[in-house]
C-alpha positions in Angstrom: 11.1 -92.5 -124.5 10.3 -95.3 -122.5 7.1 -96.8 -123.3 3.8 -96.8 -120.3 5.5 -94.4 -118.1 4.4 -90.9 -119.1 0.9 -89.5 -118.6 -1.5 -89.1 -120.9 -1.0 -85.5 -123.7 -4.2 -84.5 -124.8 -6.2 -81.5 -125.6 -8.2 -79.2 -122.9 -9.9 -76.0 -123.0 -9.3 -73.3 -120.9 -12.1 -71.0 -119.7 -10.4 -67.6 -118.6 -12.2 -65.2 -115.7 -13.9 -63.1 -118.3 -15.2 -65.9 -120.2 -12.8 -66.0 -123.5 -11.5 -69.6 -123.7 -8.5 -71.8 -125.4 -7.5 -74.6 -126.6 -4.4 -75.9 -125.1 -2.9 -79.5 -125.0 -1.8 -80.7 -121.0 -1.5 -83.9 -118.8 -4.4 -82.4 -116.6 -8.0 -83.9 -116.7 -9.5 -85.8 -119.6 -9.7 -85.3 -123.3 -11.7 -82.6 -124.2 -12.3 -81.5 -120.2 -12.7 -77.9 -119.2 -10.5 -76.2 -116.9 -12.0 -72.9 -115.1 -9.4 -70.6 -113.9 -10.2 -68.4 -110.8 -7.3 -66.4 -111.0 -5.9 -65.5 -114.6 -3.7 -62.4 -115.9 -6.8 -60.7 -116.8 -7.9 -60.8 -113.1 -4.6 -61.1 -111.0 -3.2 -58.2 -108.9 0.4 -58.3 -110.7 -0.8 -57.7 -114.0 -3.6 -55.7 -113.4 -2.3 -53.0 -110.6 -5.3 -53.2 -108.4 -4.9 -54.9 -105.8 -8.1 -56.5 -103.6 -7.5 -57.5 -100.0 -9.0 -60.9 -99.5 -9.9 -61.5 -95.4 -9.9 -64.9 -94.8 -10.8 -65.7 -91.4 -10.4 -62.9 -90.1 -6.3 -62.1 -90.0 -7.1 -58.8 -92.0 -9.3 -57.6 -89.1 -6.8 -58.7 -86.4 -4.2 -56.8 -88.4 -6.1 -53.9 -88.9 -6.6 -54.2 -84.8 -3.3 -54.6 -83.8 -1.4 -52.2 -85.6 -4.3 -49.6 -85.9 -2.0 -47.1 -83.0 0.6 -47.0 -85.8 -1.6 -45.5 -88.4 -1.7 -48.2 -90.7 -5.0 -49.1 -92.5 
């Protein structure tokens, strides 16, 4: 490997969305730093089958409004 031209391998922990944590080592952040995840497997739609609609600014409702005729909710 060529010498002062990779980043930084260190150890992190990893807060999950329930609030079990890891150890894991990455190039993100500082030594010892904490990453909180917002979305995880524990909380994510593909691996947990229920799926949330999120509106953000409003495109749900304009969906919802535009193709209400058809029957679609």
């Amino acid at each position: 490997m060529k010498k002062d031209i990779h980043p930084e391998y260190h150890e992190v922990t990893v807060l999950m969305t329930d609030g079990t944590e890891f150890t894991t080592r990455t190039t993100w952040g500082q030594p010892g730093a904490t990453l909180r995840l917002d979305i995880d497997p524990k909380s994510h739609p593909a691996w947990t089958g229920v799926h949330r609609l999120l509106d953000s600014g409003g495109q749900l409702a304009k969906f919802n409004k535009r193709f209400e005729k058809f029957g679609i909710s």
